[in-house]
N, C-alpha and C positions, 0 to 999 in steps of 0.2 A: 504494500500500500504506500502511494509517497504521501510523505511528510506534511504536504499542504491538505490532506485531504484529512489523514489524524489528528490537525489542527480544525477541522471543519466539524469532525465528528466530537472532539473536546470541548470546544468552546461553545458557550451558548450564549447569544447576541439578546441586546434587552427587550429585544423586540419578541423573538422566540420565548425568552420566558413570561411576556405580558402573554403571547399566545397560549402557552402551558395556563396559566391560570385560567384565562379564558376559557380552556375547555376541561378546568375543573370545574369552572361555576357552571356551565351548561352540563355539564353529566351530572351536578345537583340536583338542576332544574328537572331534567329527565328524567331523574330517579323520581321528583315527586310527583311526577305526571304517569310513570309507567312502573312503580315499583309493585310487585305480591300486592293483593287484596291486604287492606286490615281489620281481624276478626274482632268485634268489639260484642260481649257476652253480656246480656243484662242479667243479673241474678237478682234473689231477696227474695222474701215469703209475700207471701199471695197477698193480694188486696193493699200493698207497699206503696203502688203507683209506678211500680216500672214499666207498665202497658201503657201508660199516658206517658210516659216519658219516650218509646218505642212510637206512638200518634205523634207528639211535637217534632222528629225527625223527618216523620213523613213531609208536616208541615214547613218548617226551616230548610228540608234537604229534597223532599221530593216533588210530589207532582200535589200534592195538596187533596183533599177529598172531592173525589164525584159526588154526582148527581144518584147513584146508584149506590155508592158509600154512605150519602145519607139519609136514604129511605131506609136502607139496614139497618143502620146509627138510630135513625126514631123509632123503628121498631124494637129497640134494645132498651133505645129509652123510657119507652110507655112499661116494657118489661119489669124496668129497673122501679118506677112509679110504683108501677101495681107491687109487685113483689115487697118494697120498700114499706108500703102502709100496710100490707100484711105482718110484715114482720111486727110494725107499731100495735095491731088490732093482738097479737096474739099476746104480743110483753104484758098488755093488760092484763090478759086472764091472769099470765102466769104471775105476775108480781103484785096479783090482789090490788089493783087500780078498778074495778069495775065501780067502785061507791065514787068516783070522781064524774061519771057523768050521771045519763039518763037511759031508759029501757030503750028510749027508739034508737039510739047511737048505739048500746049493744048491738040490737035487732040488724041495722046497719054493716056492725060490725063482721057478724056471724055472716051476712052478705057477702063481703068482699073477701073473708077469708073463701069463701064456695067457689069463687071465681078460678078457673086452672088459668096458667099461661097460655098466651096464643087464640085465648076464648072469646076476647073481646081486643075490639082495637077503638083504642081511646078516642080517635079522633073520630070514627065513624058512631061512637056510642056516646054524646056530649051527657045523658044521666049517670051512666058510669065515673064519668071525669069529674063532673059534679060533685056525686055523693064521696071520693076519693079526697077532696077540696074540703069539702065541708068536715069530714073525719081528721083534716090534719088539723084544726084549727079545733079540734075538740080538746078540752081540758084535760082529759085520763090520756090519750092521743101524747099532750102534751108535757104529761106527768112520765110516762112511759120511754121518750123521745129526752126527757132530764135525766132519767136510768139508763141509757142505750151502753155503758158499758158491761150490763148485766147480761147482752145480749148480742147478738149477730147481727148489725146494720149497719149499713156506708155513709159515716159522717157526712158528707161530698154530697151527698143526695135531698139534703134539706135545700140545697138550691133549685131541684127539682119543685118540690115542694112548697117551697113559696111560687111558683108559677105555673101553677098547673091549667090556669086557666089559656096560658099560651101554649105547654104544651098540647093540652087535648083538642085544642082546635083546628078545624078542616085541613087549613092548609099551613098548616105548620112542618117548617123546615128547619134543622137542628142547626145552631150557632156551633161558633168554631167551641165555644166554652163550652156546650153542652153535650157536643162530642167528646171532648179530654174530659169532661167528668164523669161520663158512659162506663159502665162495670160489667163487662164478661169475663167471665174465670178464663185466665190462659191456658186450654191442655196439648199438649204437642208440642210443635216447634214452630214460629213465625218468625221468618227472614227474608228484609230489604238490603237492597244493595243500594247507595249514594256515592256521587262523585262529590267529595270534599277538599276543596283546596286543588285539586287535580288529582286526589288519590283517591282509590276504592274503599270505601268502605262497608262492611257486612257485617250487617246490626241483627243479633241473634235474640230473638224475644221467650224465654222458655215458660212454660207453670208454675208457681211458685210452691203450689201445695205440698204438703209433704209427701202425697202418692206421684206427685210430679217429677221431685226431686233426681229420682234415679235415672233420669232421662239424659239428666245433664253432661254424665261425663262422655259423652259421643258427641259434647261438641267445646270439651275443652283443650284438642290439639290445633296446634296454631294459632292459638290465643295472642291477640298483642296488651287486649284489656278488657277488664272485667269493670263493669258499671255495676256495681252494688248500691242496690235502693232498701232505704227504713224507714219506714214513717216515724216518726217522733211524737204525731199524737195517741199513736196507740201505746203507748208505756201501762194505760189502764184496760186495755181487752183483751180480750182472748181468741183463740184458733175459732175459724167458722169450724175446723174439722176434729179440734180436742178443746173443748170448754173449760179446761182444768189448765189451757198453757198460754201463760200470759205473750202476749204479739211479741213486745220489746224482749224479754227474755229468748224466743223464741228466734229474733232476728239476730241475737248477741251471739249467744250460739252459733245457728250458720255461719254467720261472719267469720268466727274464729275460723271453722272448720276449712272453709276458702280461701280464708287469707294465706294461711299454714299449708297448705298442698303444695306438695311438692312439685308438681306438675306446672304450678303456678310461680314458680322460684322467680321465673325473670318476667313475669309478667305485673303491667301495669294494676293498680287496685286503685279506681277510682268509688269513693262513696257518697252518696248521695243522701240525706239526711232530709228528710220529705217530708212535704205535708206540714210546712213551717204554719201557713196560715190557719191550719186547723188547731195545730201547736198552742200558738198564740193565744188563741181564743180557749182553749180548754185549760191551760193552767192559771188561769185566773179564778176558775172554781175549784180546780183538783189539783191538790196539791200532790207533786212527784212524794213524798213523803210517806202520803197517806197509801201507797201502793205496798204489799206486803214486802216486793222483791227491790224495794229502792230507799228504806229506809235510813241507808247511809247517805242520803244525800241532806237530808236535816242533820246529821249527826256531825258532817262538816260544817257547820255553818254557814250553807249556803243562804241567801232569803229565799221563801219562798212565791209562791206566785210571780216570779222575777222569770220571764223569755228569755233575758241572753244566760242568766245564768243554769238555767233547765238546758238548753240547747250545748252548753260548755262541757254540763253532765253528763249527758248522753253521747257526746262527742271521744270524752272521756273513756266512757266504757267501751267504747267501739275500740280506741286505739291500743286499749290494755291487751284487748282481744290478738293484736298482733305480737305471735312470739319468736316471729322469725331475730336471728343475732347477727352481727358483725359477723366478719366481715362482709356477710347476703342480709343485712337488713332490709327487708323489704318497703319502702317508701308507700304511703298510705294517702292519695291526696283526697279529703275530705271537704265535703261543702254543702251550705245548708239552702234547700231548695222548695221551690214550690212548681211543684210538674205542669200543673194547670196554668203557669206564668209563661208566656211564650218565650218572652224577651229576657224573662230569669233563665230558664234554660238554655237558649240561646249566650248569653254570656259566659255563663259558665260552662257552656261544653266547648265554647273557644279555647278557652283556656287549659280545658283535658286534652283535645285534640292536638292545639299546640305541644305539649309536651309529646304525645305518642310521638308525635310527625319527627319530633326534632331527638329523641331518643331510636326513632326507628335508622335515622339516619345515620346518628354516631355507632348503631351495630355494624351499618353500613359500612363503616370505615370515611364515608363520606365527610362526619366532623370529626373535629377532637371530643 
């Protein structure tokens, strides 16, 4: 080889290395537009809100709801109605509230339980919807609906509730709020795929229940993150499927269990701390205290009836929950949410995404 040409292959001119960088920043850019799908896993126990959080991606990421999306949606929601004030008609009996009304509101009452699902459709039945109206504004109705942690009912639904007079009518079409508030139990597996930022995303929606649960590990290979959803206001109820297992205990648990998997070593834990607005509004009468399984939260000196300091608690016990060590400490980024807030979850899943994107990249090799 002569000498001038070993000088050509040695030497690198300034212009050449502004080029080298150049097409490191475009094979960045490339990887974030053509990199592997990123699997992002929502878990947590059932009735949590991670199916309204799985709806607000549609919303922010996809194509938004049809016209055929929401004739389903109303008919889930008259579901939800009807089901809902059953649920209220039977706490009576069972909680000995029948001396708080009147015979003809039983008489009533005994009515609406008779009704099956699917038997009546509210908007075509306007005396169904009516006498449905007139039962939530009953005082035992009322009395029953102040005990609802004694029993199985979707906080989220008392906005039903106060408008029913919209929902049952003829041409009633469901609002974007009243679809994220909509409650079908998740069984199976529901998965969307989004273009975010230019990368794939495949958002995995599973069952939360505990017959559901076993489902899961067929879809925790190639994990990049795990969305873990908690409600915060249920600290005071119990399993729709064990009446004996308080929610929050129940979610503390899992958590642990997921956090801790092995399988999960290098994958992202984002959690989601939910149902802040509901939150808010229930410890002002129920104190976290007064709950058999939270009784060290007065015993610290916390105040009670206090929202940030309820939500710092519970935050708390989630992170105790992770026991991974040094040097594989597993990073926990936690935040408190309200699913049914579009632009709440919109900001803060910026801010998760951000991190996968730029973590997926330094596996890459692409950053430091």
């Amino acid at each position: 080889m002569m000498p001038s040409q070993s000088a050509t292959y040695i030497c690198s001119t300034a212009s050449e290395l502004q080029r080298s960088r150049d097409i490191q920043k475009q094979a960045e850019r490339d990887y974030y537009k053509g990199q592997e799908e990123i699997k992002l896993l929502l878990l947590g126990a059932g009735e949590s809100g991670k199916s309204t959080v799985f709806k607000q991606m549609k919303i922010l990421y996809g194509a938004g709801f049809s016209a055929d999306d929401k004739a389903n949606f109303r008919t889930k929601i008259h579901q939800n109605v009807l089901t809902g004030i059953q649920a209220l008609c039977t706490a009576v009996m069972d909680l000995g509230l029948t001396g708080e009304t009147d015979d003809d509101a039983l008489e009533l009452m005994d009515e609406i339980l008779n009704i099956s699902e699917g038997q009546v459709d509210l908007s075509e039945d306007k005396d169904i919807g009516n006498k449905l109206s007139s039962l939530w504004r009953d005082p035992a109705i009322q009395a029953a609906w102040d005990r609802r942690s004694e029993f199985h009912i979707i906080e989220s639904h008392a906005a039903y509730f106060e408008k029913m007079d919209v929902i049952c009518a003829p041409n009633y079409e469901p609002s974007k709020d009243d679809i994220l508030a909509s409650r079908v139990r998740t069984t199976g597996v529901i998965q969307e795929e989004y273009m975010i930022w230019g990368s794939k995303f495949v958002i995995i929606d599973v069952g939360g229940q505990t017959s559901e649960r076993r489902k899961w590990v067929h879809h925790f290979d190639a994990c990049q993150a795990i969305l873990f959803v908690a409600a915060l206001s249920e600290y005071d109820q119990y399993l729709f499927e064990d009446n004996t297992k308080n929610r929050m205990v129940d979610a503390l648990e899992l958590f642990e269990k997921i956090c801790n998997e092995k399988l999960f070593k290098e994958t992202h834990m984002i959690l989601f701390l939910n149902k802040r607005d509901l939150f808010e509004q229930k410890i002002q009468h129920t104190a976290i205290s007064s709950v058999p399984f939270f009784e060290d939260y007065a015993a610290e000196g916390r105040p009670e009836n206090d929202k940030d300091a309820g939500m710092e608690y519970f935050k708390d016990k989630f992170m105790e929950q992770n026991k991974t060590k040094a040097p594989f400490r597993k990073d926990v980024f936690a935040h408190v949410t309200c699913a049914t807030d579009t632009n709440n979850v919109e900001h803060i899943f910026n801010a998760c995404k951000a991190i996968i994107l730029k973590d997926t990249l330094s596996a890459s090799g692409f950053m430091a």
